[in-house]
TIFIPA-848560 format. One record per residue (C-alpha): residue in one letter; x, y, z. Coordinates in Angstrom, 2 decimals. Last residue first. Example, Ala and Ser with C-alpha at 12.3 -4.5 7.8 and 13.67 -1.06 7.14 Angstrom:
# residues 2
+----+---------+---------+---------+
: aa :      px :      py :      pz :
+----+---------+---------+---------+
:  S :   13.67 :   -1.06 :    7.14 :
:  A :   12.30 :   -4.50 :    7.80 :
+----+---------+---------+---------+
# end
This chain:
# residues 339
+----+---------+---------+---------+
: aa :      px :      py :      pz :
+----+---------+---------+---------+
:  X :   16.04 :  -32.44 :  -73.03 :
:  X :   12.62 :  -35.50 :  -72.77 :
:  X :    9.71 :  -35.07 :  -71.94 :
:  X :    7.55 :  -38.37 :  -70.81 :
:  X :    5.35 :  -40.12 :  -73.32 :
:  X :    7.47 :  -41.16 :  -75.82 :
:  X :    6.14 :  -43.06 :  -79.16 :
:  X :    6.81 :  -46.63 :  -79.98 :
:  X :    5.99 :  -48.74 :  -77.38 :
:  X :    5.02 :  -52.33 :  -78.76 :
:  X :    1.44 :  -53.80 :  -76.64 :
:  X :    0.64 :  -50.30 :  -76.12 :
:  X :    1.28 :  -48.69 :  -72.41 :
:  X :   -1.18 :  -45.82 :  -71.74 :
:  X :   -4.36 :  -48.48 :  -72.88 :
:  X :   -6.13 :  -48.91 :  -70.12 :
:  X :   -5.89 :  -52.27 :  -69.44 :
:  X :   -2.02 :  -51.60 :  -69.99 :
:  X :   -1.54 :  -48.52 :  -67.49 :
:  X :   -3.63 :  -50.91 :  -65.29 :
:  X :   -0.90 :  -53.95 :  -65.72 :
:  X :    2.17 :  -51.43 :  -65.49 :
:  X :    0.65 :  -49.73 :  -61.78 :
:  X :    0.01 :  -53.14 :  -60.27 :
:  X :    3.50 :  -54.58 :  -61.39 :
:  X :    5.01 :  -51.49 :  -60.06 :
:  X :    3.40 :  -51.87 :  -56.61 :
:  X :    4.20 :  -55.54 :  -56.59 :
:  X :    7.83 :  -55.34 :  -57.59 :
:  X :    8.30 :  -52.62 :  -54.98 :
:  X :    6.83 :  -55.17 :  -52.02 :
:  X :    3.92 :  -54.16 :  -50.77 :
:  X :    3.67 :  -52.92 :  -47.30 :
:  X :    0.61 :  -54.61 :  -44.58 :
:  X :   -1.22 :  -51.87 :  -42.40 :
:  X :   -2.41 :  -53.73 :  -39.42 :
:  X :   -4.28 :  -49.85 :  -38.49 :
:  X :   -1.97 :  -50.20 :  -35.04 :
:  X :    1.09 :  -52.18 :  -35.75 :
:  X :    1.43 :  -51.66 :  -38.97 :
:  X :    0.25 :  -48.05 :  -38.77 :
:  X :    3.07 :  -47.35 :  -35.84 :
:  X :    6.05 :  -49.18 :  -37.63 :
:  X :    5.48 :  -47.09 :  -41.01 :
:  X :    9.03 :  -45.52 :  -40.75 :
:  X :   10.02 :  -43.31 :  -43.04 :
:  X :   12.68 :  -42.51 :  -45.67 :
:  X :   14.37 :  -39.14 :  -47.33 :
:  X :   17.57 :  -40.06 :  -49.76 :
:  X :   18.52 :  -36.84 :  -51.21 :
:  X :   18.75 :  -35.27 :  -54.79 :
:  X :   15.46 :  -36.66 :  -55.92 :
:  X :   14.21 :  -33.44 :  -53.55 :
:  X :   15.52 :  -31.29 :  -55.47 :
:  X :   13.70 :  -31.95 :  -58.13 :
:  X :    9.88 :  -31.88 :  -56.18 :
:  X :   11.58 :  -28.44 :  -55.35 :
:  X :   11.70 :  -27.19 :  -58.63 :
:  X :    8.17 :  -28.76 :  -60.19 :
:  X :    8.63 :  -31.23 :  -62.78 :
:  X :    8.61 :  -31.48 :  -66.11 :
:  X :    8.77 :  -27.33 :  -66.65 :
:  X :    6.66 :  -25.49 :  -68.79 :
:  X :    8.11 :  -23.77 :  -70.94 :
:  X :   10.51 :  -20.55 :  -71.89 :
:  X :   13.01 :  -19.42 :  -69.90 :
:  X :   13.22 :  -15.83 :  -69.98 :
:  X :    9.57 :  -14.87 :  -69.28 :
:  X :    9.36 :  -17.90 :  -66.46 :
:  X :   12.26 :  -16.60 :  -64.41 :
:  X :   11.87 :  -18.04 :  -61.17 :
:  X :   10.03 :  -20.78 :  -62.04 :
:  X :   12.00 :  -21.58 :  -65.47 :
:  X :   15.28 :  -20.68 :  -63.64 :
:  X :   14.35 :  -24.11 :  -61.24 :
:  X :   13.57 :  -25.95 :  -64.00 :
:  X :   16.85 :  -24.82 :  -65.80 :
:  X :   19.03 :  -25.53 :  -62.84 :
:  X :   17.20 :  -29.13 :  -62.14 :
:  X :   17.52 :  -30.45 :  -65.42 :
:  X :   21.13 :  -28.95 :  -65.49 :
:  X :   22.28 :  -30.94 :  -62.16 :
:  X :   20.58 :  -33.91 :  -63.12 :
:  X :   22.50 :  -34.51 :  -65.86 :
:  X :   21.00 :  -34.89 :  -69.59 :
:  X :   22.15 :  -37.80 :  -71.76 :
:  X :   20.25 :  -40.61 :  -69.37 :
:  X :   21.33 :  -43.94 :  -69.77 :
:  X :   18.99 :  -46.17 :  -71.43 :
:  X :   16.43 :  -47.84 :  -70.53 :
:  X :   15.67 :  -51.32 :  -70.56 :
:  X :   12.11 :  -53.40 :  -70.99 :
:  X :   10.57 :  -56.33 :  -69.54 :
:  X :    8.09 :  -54.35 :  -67.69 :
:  X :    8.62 :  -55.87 :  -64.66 :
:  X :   12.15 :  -56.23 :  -64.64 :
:  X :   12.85 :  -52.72 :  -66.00 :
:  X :   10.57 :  -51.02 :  -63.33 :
:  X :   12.38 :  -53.21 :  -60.50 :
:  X :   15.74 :  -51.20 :  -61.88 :
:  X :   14.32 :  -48.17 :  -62.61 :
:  X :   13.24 :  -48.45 :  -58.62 :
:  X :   16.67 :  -49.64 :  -57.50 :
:  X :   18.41 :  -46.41 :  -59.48 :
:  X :   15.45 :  -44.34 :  -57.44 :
:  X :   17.27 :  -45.52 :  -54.22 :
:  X :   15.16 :  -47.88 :  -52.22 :
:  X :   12.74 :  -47.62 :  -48.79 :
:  X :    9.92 :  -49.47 :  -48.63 :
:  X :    7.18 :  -49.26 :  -46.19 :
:  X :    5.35 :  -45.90 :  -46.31 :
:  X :    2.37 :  -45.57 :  -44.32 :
:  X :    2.88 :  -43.34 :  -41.84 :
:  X :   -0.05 :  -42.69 :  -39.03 :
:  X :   -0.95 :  -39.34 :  -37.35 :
:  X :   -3.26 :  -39.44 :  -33.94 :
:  X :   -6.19 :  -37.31 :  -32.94 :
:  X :   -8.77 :  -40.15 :  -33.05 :
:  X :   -6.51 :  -43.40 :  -31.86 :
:  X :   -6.52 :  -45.83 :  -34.70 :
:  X :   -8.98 :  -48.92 :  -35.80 :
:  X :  -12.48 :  -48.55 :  -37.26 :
:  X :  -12.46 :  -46.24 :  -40.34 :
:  X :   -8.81 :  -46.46 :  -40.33 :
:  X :   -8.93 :  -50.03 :  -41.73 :
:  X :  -10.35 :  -48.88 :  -44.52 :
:  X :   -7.78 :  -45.83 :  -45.58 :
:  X :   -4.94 :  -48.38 :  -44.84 :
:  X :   -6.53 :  -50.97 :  -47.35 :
:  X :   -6.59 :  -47.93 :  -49.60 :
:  X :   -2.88 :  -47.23 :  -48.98 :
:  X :   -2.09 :  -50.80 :  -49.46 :
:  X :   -4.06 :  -50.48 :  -52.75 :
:  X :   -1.84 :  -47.69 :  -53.85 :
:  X :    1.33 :  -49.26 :  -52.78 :
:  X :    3.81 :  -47.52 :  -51.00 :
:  X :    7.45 :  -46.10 :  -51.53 :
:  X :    9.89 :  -44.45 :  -49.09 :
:  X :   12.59 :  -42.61 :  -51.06 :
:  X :   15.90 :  -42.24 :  -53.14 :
:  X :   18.08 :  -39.70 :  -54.29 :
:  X :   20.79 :  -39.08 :  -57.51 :
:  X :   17.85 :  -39.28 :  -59.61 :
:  X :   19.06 :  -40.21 :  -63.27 :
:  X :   17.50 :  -37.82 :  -66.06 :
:  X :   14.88 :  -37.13 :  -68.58 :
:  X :   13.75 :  -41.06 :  -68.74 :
:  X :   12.41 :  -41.69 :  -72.09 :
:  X :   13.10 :  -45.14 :  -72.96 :
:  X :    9.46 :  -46.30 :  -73.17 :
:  X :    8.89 :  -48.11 :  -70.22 :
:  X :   11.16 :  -46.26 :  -68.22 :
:  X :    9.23 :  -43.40 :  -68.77 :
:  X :    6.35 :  -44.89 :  -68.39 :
:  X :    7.38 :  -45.92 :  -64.76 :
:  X :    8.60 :  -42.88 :  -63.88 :
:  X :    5.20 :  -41.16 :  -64.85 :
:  X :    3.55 :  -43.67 :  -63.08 :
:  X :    5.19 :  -41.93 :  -60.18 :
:  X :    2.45 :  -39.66 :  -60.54 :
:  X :    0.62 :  -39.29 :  -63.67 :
:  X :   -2.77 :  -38.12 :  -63.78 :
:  X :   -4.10 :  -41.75 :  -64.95 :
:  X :   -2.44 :  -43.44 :  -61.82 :
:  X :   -5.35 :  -45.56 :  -61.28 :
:  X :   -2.95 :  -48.94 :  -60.15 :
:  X :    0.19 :  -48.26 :  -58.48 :
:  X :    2.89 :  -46.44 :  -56.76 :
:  X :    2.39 :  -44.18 :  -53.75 :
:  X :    5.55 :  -41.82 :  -52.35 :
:  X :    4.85 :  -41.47 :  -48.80 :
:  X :    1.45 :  -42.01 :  -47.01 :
:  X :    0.31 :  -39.55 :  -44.23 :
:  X :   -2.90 :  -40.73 :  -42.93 :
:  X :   -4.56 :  -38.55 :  -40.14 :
:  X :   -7.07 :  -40.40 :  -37.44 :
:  X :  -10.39 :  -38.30 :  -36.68 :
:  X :  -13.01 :  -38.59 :  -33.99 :
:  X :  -14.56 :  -35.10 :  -33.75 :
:  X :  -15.23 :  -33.82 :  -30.61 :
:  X :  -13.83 :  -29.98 :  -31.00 :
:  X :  -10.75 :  -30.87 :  -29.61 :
:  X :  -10.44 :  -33.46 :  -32.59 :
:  X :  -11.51 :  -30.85 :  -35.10 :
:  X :   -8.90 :  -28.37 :  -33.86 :
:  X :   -6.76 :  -31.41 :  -34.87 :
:  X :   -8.35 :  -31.88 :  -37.92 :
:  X :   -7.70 :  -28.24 :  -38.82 :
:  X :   -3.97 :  -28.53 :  -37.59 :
:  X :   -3.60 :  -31.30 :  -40.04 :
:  X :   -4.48 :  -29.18 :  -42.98 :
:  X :   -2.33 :  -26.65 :  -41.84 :
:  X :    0.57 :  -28.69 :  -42.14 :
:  X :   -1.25 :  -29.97 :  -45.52 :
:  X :   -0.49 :  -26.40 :  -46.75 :
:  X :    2.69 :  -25.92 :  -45.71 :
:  X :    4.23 :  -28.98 :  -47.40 :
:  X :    2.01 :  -28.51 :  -50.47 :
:  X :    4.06 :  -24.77 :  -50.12 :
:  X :    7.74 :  -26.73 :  -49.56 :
:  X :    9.23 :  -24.37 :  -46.94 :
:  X :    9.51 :  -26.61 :  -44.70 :
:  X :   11.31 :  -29.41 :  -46.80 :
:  X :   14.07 :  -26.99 :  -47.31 :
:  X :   15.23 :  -27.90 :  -43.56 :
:  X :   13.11 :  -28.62 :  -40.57 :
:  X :    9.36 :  -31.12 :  -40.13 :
:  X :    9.62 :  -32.10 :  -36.76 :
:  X :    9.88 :  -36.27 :  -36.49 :
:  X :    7.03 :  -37.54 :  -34.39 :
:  X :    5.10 :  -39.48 :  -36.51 :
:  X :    8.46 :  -41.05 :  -37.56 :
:  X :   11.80 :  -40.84 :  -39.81 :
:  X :   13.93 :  -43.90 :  -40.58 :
:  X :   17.81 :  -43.37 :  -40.66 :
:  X :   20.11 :  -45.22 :  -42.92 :
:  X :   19.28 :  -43.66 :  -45.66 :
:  X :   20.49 :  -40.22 :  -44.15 :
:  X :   18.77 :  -37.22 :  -45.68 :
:  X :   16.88 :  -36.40 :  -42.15 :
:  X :   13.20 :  -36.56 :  -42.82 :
:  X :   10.90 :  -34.37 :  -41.15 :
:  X :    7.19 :  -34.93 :  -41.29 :
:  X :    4.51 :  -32.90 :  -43.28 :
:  X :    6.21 :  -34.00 :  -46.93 :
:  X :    4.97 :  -37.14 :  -45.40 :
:  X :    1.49 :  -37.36 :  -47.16 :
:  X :   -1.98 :  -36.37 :  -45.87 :
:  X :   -4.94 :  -38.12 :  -46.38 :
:  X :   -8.06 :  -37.44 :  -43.58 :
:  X :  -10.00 :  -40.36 :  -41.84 :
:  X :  -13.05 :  -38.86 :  -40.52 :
:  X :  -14.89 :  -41.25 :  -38.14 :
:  X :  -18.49 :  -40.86 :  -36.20 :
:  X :  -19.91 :  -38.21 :  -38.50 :
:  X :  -22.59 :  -36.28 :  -36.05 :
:  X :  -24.10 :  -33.82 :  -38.97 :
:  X :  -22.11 :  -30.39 :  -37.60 :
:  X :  -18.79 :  -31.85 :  -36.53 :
:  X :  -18.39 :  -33.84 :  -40.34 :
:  X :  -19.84 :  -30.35 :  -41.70 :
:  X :  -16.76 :  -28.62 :  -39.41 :
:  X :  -14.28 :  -30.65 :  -40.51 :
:  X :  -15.15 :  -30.78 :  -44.37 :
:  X :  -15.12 :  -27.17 :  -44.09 :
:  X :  -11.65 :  -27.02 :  -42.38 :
:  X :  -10.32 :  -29.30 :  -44.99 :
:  X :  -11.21 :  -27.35 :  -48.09 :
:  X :   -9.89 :  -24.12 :  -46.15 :
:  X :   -6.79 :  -25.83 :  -45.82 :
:  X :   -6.18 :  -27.88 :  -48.61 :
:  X :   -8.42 :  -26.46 :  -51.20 :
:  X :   -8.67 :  -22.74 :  -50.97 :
:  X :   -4.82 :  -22.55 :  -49.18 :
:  X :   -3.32 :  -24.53 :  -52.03 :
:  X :   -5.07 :  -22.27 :  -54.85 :
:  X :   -4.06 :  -19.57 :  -53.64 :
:  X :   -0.33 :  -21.12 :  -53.03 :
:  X :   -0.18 :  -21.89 :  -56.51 :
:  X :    2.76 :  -19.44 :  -58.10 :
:  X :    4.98 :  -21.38 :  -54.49 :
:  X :    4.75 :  -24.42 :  -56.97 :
:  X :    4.73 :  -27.73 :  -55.21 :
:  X :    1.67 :  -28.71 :  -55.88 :
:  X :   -0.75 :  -31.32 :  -54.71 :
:  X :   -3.95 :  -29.80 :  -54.13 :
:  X :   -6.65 :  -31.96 :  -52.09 :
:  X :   -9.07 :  -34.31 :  -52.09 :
:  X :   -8.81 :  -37.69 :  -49.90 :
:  X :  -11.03 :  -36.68 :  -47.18 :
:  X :  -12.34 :  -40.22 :  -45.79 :
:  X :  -15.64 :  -39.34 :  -43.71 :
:  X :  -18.02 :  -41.79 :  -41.64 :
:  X :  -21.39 :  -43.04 :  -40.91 :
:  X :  -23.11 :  -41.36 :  -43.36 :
:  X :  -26.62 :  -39.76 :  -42.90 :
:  X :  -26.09 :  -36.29 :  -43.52 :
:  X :  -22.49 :  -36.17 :  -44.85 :
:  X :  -23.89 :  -35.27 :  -48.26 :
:  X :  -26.03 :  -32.64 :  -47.22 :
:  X :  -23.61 :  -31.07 :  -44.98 :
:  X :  -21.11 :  -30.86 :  -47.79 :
:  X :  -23.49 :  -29.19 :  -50.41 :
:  X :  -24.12 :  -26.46 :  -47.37 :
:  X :  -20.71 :  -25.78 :  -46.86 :
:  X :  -19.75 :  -25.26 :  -50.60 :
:  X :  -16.42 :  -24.50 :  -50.64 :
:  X :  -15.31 :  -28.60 :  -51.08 :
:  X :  -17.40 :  -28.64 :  -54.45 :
:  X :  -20.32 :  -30.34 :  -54.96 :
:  X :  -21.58 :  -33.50 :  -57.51 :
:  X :  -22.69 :  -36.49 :  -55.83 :
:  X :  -22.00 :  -39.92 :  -56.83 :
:  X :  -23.59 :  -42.78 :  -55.66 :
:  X :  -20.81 :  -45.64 :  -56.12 :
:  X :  -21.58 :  -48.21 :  -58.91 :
:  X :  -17.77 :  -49.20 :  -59.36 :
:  X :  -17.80 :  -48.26 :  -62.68 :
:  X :  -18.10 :  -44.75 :  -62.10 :
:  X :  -14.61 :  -43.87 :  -60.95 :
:  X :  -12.73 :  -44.53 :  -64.21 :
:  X :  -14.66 :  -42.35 :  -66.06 :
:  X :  -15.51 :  -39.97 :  -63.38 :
:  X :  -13.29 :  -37.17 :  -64.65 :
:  X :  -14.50 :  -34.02 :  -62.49 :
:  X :  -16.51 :  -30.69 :  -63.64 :
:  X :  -18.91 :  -30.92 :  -61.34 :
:  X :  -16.40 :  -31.48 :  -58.30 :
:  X :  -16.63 :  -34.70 :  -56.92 :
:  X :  -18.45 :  -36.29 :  -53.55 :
:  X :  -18.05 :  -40.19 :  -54.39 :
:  X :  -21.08 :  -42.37 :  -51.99 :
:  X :  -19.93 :  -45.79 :  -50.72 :
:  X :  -21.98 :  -48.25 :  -49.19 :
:  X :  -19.05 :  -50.24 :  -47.18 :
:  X :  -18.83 :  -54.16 :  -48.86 :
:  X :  -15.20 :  -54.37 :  -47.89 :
:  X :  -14.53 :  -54.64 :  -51.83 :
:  X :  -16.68 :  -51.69 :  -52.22 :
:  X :  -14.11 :  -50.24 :  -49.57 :
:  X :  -10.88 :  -50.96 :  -51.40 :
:  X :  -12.33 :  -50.07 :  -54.98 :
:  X :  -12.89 :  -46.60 :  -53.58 :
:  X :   -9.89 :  -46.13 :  -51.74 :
:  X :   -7.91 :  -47.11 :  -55.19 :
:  X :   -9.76 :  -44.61 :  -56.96 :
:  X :   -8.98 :  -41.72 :  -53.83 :
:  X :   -6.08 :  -42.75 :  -54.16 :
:  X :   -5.30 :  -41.77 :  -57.38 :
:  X :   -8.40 :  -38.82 :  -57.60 :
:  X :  -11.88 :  -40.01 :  -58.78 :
:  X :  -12.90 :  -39.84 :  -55.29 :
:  X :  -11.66 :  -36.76 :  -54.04 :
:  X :  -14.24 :  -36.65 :  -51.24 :
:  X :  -15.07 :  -39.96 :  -49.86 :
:  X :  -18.75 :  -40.89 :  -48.18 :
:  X :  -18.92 :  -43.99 :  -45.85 :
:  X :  -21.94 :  -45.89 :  -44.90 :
:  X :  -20.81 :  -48.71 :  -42.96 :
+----+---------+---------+---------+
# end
């Protein structure tokens, strides 16, 4: 199958990438110009250069490909970024919609992530497909933005298109070189964790995700959302698995979680009287503080999406950040901030 992927040289997009060269698919990578492809080009994908505005660029590319995974997008939580939010996520995704419409694409298989889908903060409750986003949660702008997202492939789906919508939870592995919950797992790594997360969450591999991503191309009901999450753990359990794995122990954390997130969230309100750029993003924070899980019942048993277990998903993640050089042989200088 002849399958182009926007967002390519993003995490997933990476580990999407390596999942359908492996399923022999002729892949072609539509980046921005001004995109890393360092770790993207060695796979021997056609790149093309455009950018997700660019109607005509998009139609061009699409011509002659069998199918469409839409992996790029903006993924912050700042309300500061909303422009930027609505340009790529929503607009971005309505464009790739409509060229996907206009040049006869037979799949489109667009990334999401839960923050769409309610989640009660119970961890012994499982949120699904169906679960209405309510809460703090809705008012998260990446939230907002993907909502809208999805409502574009839907009007898509009306339209004729055949799409499926992937909504993966928190993803942990390999190609995390812009730091996702790699971050977590350098920080471990080298005894720099800021604070303790009270919370915990639904984690997934990376290359699950990407095997996910493939077997969407053929499998799912067009106009249908899929979960793929698959382990649910308090963040003390993920420090934990991230000690075993990486043979290392952190120490406990000086700064409380309750100050880190007071002054991040006074640094985004307040930004001329607190100083800096925070860590993380206020909301992202508050989130840690509950335990939000999902239920990826309905892509297992539909898309025959298969969970890693934690240990894998860090394992993956520690042995790439060591190919590539983010975690030295003998850590001896922090890379996460620290109070």
């Amino acid at each position: 199958m002849k399958v182009l992927i926007t967002g390519a040289n993003g995490f997933v997009g990476l580990n999407v990438v390596k999942a359908l060269v492996a399923a022999q698919h002729q892949v072609t990578a539509y980046v921005r110009a001004s995109s890393n492809v360092s770790f993207l080009v060695p796979f021997g994908v056609t790149l093309v250069r455009g950018e997700l505005h660019d109607s005509a660029a998009l139609r061009a590319a699409m011509a002659g490909q069998d199918a469409v995974i839409h992996t790029a997008g903006n993924t912050s939580s700042n309300p500061r970024d909303w422009p930027l939010l609505e340009a790529v996520n929503i607009e971005g995704t309505r464009r790739v919609t409509d060229a996907a419409l206009e040049t006869g694409i037979a799949r489109l298989v667009f990334t999401s992530t839960t923050s769409t889908i309610g989640a009660r903060n119970n961890p012994q409750v499982e949120s699904t497909e169906e679960t209405p986003l309510r809460g703090f949660r809705v008012n998260n702008p990446y939230a907002k933005s993907k909502l809208q997202a999805e409502e574009c492939v839907y009007r898509a789906c009306d339209r004729g298109l055949s799409a499926v919508i992937l909504n993966p939870a928190e993803v942990l592995g390999a190609y995390d070189y812009s730091m996702q919950w790699g971050r977590m797992v350098l920080a471990v790594t080298y005894n720099q964790l800021p604070f303790m997360p009270p919370g915990g969450a639904s984690f997934c591999g990376a290359a699950a995700v990407a095997e996910a991503h493939v077997s969407a191309l053929t499998q799912g009901t067009a106009g249908e959302r899929y979960i793929i999450a698959g382990v649910n753990v308090r963040y003390t359990e993920l420090i934990k698995t991230i000690e075993a794995v990486t043979q290392c122990q952190v120490s406990l954390p000086q700064t409380p979680y309750s100050y880190f997130y007071l002054k991040t969230w006074l640094q985004e309100k307040f930004p001329r009287l607190i100083p800096g750029e925070p860590v993380l993003d206020a909301y992202r924070l508050r989130v840690f503080k509950g335990s939000y899980y999902f239920s990826s019942a309905k892509a297992e048993r539909e898309l025959g999406y298969q969970p890693a277990s934690l240990s894998q998903m860090v394992e993956e993640c520690a042995t790439w950040y060591r190919a590539n050089g983010f975690i030295a042989s003998a850590p001896s200088e922090s890379l996460a901030v620290t109070e």
